[in-house]
One Martini backbone bead per residue (centre of mass of N, CA, C, O) as a GRO file, in nm:
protein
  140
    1UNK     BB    1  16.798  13.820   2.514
    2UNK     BB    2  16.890  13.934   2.792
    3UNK     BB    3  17.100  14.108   2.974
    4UNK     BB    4  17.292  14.071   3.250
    5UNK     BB    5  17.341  14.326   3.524
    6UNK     BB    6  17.640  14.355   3.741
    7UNK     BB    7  17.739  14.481   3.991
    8UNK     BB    8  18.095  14.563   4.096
    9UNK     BB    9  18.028  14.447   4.395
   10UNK     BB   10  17.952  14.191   4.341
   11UNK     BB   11  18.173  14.065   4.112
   12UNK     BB   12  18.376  14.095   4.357
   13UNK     BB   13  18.263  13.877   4.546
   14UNK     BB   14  18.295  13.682   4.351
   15UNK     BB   15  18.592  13.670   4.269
   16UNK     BB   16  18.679  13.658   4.574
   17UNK     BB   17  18.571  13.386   4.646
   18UNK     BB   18  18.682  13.239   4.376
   19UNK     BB   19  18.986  13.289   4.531
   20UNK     BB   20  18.971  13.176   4.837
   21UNK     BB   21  18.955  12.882   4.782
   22UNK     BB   22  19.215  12.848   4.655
   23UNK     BB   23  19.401  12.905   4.865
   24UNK     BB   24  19.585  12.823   5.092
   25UNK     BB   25  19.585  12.754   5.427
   26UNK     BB   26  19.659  12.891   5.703
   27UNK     BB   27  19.812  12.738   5.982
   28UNK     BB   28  19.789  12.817   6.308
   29UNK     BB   29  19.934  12.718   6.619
   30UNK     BB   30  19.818  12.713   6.858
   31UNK     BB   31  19.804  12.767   7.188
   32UNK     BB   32  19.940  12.718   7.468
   33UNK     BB   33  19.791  12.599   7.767
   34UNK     BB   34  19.770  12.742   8.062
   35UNK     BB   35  19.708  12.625   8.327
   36UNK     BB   36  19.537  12.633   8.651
   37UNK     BB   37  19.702  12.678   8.956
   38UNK     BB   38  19.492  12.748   9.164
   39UNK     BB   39  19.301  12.501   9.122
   40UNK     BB   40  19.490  12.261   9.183
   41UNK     BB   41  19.592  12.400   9.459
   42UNK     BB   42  19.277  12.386   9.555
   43UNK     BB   43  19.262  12.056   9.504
   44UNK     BB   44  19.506  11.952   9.685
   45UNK     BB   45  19.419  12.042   9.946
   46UNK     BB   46  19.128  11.923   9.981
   47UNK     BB   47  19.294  11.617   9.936
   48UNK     BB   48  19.453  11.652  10.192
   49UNK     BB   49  19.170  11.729  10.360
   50UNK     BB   50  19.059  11.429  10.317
   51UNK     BB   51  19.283  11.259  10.431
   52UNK     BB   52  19.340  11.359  10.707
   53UNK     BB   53  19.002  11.327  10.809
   54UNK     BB   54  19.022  11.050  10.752
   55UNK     BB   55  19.228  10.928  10.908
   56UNK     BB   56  19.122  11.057  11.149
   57UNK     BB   57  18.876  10.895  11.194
   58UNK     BB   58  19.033  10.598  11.165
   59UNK     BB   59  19.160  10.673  11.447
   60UNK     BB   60  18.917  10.680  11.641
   61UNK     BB   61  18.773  10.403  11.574
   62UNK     BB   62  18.998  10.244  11.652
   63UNK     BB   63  19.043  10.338  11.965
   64UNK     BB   64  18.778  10.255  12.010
   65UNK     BB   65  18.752   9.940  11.941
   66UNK     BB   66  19.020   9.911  12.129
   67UNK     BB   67  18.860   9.990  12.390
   68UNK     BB   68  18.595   9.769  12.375
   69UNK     BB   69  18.766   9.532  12.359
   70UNK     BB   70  18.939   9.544  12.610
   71UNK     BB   71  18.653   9.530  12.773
   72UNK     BB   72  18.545   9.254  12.696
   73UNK     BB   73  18.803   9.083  12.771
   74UNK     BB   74  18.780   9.163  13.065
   75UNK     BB   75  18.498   9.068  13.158
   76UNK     BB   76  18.593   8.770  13.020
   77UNK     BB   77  18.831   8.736  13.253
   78UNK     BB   78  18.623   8.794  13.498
   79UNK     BB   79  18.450   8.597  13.511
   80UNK     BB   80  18.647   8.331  13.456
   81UNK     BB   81  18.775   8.386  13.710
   82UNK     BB   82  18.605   8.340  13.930
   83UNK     BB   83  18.489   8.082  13.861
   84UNK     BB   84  18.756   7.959  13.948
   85UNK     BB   85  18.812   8.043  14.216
   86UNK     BB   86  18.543   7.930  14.322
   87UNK     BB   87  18.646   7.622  14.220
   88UNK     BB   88  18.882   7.632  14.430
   89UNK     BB   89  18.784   7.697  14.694
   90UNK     BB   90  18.588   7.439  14.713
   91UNK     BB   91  18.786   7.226  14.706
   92UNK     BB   92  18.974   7.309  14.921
   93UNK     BB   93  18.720   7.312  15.144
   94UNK     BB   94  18.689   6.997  15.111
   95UNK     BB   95  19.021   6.885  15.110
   96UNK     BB   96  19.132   7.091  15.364
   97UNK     BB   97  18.991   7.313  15.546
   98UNK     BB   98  18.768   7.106  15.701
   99UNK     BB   99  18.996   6.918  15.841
  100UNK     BB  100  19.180   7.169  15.961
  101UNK     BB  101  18.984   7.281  16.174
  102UNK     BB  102  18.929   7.015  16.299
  103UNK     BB  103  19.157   7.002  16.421
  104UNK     BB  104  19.211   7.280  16.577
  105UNK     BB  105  18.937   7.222  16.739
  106UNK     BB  106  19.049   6.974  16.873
  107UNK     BB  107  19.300   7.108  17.030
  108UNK     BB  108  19.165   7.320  17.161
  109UNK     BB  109  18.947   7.130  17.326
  110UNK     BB  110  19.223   6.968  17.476
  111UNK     BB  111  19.318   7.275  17.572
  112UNK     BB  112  19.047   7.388  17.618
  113UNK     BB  113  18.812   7.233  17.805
  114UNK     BB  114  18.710   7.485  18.076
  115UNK     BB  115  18.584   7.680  17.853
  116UNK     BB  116  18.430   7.951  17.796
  117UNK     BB  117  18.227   8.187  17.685
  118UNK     BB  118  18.180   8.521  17.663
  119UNK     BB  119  17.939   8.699  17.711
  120UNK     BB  120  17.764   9.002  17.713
  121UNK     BB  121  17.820   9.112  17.992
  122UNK     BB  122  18.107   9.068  18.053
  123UNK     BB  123  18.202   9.267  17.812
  124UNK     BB  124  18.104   9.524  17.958
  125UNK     BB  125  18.242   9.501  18.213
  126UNK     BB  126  18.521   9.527  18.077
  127UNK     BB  127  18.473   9.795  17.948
  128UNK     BB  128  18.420   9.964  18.187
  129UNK     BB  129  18.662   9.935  18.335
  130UNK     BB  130  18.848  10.045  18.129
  131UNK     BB  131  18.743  10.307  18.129
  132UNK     BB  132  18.718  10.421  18.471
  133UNK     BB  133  19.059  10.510  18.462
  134UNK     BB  134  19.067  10.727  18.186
  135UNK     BB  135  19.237  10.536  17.928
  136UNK     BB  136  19.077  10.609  17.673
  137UNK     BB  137  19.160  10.857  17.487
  138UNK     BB  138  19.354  10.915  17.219
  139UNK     BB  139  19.555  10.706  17.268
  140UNK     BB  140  19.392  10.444  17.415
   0.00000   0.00000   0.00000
């Protein structure tokens, strides 16, 4: 058998390997990453313009439906008097109103037998008299 011959740089290469083996590993400690203070700064802004903004739109929409509801609450209690006023009212003139007239026409009647009421002739004829002396002016 023939020997075989290893040049000088290999055999040091083998030998530098193992012996790199043996040798205990030096672990250096990492090194503490400094945070990115731009980035969070940049992070915290955007989130408080995004709660800023939702806060103003959830402000609109409430004075919105508060607006919207007192309009509807409003038209419902326009209704609902309206209609109480008119059964009040219907009450009133079958209960008193209509009795009330009654008493009054009859007083009229037993008080002014001989009036008769002035026709439209009368009336113009009034009104032309009235204005004839000029008096008519500004002043009335």
């Amino acid at each position: 058998m023939v020997a075989q011959v290893i040049s000088a740089d290999v055999c040091g290469k083998m030998v530098e390997a193992a012996t790199r083996s043996c040798q205990p590993i030096i672990s250096v400690p990492p090194e503490q990453a400094n945070p990115n203070w731009d980035a969070m700064a940049a992070s915290f802004a955007s989130l408080s313009n995004a709660f800023a903004w939702g806060s103003l739109i959830l402000a609109l929409v409430a004075v919105f439906a508060g607006f919207t509801w007192g309009r509807i609450i409003t038209a419902r209690a326009e209704r609902e008097a309206v209609k109480m006023a008119e059964a009040e009212v219907r009450k009133w003139l079958r209960d008193e109103g209509i009795p009330m007239l009654m008493r009054e026409m009859s007083g009229f009647m037993a008080t002014f037998k001989e009036e008769t009421p002035i026709s439209e002739s009368d009336i113009d004829a009034l009104v032309a008299a009235a204005g004839a002396d000029g008096k008519e002016g500004s002043n009335g």
